[in-house]
Backbone as CSV, one residue per row, in Angstrom:
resi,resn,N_x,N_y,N_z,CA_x,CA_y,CA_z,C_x,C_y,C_z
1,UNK,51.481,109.590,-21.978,50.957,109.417,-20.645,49.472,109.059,-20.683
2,UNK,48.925,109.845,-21.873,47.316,109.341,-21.547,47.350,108.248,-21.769
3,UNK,47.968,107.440,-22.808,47.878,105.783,-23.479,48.234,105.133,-22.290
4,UNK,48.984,105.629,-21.388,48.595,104.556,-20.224,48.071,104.576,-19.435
5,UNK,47.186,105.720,-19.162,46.233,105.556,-18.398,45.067,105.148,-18.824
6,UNK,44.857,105.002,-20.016,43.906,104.130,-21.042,43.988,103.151,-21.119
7,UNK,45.145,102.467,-20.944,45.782,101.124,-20.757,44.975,100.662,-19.374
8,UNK,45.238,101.689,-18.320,45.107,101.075,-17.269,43.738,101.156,-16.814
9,UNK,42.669,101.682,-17.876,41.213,102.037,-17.253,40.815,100.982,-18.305
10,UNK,41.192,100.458,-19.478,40.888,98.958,-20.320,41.233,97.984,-19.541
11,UNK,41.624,98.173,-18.712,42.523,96.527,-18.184,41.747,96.671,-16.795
12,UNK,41.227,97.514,-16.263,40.091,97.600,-14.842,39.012,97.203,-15.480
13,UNK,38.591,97.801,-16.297,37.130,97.611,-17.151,37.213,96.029,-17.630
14,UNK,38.218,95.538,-18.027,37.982,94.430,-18.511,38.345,93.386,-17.393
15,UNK,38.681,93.694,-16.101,38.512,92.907,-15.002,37.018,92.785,-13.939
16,UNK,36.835,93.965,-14.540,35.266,94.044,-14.229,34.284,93.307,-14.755
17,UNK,34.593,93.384,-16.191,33.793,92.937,-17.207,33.939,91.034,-17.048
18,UNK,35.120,90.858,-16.960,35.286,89.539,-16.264,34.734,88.441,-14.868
19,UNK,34.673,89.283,-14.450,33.890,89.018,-13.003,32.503,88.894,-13.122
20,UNK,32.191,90.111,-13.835,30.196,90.178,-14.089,30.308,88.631,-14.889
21,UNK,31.048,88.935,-15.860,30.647,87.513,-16.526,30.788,86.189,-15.848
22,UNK,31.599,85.974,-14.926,31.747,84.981,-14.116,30.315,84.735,-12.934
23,UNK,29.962,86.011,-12.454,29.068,85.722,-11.880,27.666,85.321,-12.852
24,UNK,27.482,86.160,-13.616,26.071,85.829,-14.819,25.969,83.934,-14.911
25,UNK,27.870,83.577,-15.413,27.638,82.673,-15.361,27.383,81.355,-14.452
26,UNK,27.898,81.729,-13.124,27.155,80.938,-12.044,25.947,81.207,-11.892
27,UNK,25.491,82.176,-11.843,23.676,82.523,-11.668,23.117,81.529,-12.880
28,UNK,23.397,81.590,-13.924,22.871,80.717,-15.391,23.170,79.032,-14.475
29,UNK,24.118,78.755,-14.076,24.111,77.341,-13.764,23.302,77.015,-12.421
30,UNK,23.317,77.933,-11.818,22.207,77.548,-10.446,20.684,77.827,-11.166
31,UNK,20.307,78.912,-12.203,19.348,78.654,-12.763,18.863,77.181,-13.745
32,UNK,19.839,76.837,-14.342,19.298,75.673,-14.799,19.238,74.453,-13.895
33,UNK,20.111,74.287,-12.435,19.857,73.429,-11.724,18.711,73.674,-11.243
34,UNK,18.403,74.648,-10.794,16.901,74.803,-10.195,15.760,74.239,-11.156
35,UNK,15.617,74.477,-12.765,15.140,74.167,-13.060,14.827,73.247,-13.925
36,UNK,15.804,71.880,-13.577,15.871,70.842,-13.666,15.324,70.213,-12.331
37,UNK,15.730,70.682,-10.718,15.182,70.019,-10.125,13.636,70.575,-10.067
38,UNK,13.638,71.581,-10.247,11.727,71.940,-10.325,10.967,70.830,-11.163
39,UNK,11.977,70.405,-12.582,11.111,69.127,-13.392,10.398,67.810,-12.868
40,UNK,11.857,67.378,-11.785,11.639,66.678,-10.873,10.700,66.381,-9.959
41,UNK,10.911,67.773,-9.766,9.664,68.003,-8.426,8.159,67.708,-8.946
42,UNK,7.815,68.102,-10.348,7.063,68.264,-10.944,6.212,66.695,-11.219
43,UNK,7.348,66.013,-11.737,6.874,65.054,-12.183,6.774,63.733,-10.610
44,UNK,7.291,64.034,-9.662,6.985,63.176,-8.337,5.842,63.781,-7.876
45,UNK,5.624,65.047,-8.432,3.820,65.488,-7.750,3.066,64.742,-8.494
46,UNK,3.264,64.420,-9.884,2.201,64.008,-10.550,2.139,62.573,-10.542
47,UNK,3.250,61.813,-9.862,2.818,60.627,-9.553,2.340,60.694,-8.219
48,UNK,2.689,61.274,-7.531,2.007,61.246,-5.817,0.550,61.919,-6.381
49,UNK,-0.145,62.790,-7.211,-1.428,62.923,-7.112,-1.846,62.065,-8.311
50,UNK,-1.465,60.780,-9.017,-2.133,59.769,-9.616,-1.907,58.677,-8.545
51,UNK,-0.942,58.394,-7.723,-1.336,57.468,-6.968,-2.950,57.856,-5.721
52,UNK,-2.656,58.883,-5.234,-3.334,59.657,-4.594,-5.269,58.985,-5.441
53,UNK,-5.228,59.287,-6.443,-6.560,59.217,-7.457,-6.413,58.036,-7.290
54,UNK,-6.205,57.149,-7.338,-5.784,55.549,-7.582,-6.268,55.067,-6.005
55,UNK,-6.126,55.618,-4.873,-6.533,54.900,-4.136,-7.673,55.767,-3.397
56,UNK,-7.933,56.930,-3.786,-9.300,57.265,-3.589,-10.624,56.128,-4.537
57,UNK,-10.055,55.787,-5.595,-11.044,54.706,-6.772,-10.590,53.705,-5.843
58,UNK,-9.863,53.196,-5.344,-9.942,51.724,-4.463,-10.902,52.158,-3.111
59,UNK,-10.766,53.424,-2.480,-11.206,53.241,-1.256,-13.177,53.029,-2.079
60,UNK,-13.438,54.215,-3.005,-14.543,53.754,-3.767,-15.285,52.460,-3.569
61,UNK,-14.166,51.686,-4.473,-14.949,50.241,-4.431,-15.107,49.658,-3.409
62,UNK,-14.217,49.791,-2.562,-14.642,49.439,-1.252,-15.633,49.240,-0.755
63,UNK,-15.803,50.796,-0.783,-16.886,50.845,-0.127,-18.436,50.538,-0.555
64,UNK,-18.264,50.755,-1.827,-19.226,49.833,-2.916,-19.829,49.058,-2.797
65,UNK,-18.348,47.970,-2.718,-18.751,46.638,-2.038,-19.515,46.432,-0.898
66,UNK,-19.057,47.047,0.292,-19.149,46.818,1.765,-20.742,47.020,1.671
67,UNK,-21.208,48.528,0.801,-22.965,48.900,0.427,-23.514,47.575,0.187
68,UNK,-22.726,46.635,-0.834,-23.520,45.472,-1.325,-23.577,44.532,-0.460
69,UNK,-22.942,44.477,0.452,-22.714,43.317,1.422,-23.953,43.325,2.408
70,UNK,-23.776,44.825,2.950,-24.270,45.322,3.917,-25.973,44.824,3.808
71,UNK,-25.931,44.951,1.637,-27.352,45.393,1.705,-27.578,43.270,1.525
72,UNK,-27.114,42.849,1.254,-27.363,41.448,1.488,-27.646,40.884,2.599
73,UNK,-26.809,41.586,3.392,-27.213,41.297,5.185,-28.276,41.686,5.531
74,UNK,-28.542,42.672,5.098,-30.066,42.885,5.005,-31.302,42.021,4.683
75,UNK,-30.859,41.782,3.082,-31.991,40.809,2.923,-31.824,39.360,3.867
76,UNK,-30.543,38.903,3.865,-30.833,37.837,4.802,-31.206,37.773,6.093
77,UNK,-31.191,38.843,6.963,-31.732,39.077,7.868,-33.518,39.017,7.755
78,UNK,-33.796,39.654,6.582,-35.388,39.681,6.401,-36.007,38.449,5.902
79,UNK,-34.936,37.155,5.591,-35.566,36.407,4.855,-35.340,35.550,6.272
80,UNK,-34.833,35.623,7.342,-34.617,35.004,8.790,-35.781,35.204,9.386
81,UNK,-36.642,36.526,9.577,-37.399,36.977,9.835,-38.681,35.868,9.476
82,UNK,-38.490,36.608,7.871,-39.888,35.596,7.612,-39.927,34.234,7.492
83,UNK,-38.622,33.947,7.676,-38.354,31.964,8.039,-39.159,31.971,9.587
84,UNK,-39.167,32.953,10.003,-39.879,32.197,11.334,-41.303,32.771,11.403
85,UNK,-41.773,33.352,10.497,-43.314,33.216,9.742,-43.392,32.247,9.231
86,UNK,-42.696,32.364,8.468,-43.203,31.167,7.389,-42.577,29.562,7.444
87,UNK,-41.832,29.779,8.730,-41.501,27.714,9.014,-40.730,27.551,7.838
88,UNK,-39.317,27.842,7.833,-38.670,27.500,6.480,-38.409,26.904,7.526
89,UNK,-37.781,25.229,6.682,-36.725,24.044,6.981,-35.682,24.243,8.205
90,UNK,-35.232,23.688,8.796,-33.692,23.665,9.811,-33.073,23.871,8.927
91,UNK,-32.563,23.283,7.645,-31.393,23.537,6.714,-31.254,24.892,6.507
92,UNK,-32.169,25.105,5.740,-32.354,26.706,5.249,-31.842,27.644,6.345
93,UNK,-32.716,27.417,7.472,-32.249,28.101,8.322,-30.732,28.238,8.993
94,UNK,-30.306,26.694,9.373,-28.801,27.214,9.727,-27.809,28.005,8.599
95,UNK,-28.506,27.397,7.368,-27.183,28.039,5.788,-27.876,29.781,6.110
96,UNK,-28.697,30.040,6.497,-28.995,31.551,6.452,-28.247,32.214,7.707
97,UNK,-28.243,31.623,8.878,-27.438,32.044,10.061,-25.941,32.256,9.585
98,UNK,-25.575,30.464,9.037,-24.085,30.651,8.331,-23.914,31.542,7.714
99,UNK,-24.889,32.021,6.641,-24.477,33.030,5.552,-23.979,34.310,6.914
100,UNK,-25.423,34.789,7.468,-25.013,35.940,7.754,-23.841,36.194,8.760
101,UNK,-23.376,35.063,9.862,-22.329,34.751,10.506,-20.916,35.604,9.362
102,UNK,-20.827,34.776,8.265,-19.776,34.966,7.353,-19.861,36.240,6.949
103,UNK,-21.078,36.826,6.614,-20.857,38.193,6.210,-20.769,39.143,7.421
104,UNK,-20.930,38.935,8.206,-20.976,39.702,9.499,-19.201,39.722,9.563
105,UNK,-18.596,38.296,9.666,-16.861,38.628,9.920,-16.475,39.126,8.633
106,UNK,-16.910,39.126,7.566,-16.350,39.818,6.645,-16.268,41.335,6.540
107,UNK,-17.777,41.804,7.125,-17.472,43.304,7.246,-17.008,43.423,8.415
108,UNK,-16.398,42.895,9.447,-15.951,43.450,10.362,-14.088,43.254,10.255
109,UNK,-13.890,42.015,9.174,-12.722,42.414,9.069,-12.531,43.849,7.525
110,UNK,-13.048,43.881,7.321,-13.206,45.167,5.687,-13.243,46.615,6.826
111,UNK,-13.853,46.765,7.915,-14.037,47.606,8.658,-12.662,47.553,9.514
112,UNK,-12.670,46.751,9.640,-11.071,46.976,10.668,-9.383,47.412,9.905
113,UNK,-9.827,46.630,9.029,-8.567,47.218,7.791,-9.038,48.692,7.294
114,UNK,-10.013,49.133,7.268,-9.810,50.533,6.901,-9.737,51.157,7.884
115,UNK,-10.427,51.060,9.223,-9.810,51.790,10.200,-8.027,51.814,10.598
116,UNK,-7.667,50.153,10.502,-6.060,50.478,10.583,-5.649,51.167,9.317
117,UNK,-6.009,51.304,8.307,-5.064,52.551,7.362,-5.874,53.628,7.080
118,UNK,-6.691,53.872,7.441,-6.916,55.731,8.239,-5.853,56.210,9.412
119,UNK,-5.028,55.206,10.212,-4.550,55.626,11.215,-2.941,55.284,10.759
C-alpha cells in the first residue's frame, strides 16, 4: 500500500516538476525575445542619435556660412558707402548693388528654409 502511494506522490511531483519546467521555459523564450528586440532598439537609437549629430554639423555649417555671407554684406555695404565718398565708377557701383541684391535673396532664401524645417 505504501508503494502506491509513493507511486502516486512521484507521479504529482513529477507533474509539477513538469509544468515549472514548461513555464521556466516560456519565461527563457520571452526573455531572449526581449532581448533581442532590446538589440534592436539599441542599435535604431544609435542611428537616430548619429543621424541626429549629422545634422546638428549641417545646421553648423550653415550657419557658418550664412556668418560669412552676412559678413560680406557687410563689407559691401561699406564699400557702397565709401563709393559715394569716394566717386567710384557707375559700373562698380551697379556690380556692388547687384552683388548685394544677390546676397540679400540668398540669405533670405537660407533663412526661409531653416525656418520651414524648424517647423
Amino acid at each position: 500500500m505504501e508503494n502506491a502511494v509513493l507511486k502516486v506522490n512521484d507521479l504529482g511531483l513529477k507533474k509539477e516538476l513538469e509544468k515549472l519546467f514548461t513555464k521556466v521555459k516560456h519565461l527563457t523564450e520571452k526573455y531572449n525575445s526581449y532581448r533581442e528586440e532590446n538589440g534592436v532598439l539599441k542599435e535604431k537609437m544609435k542611428d537616430i542619435e548619429q543621424a541626429f549629430s549629422d545634422l546638428k554639423i549641417e545646421v553648423s555649417n550653415k550657419n557658418s556660412e550664412l556668418l560669412s555671407k552676412d559678413r560680406e554684406l557687410t563689407e559691401l555695404k561699406n564699400k557702397l558707402l565709401d563709393e559715394k565718398k569716394n566717386k567710384i565708377s557707375g559700373d562698380e557701383k551697379t556690380q556692388l548693388k547687384s552683388r548685394i541684391k544677390d546676397l540679400i535673396v540668398r540669405l533670405d532664401t537660407h533663412l526661409e528654409q531653416k525656418a520651414n524645417t524648424n517647423f
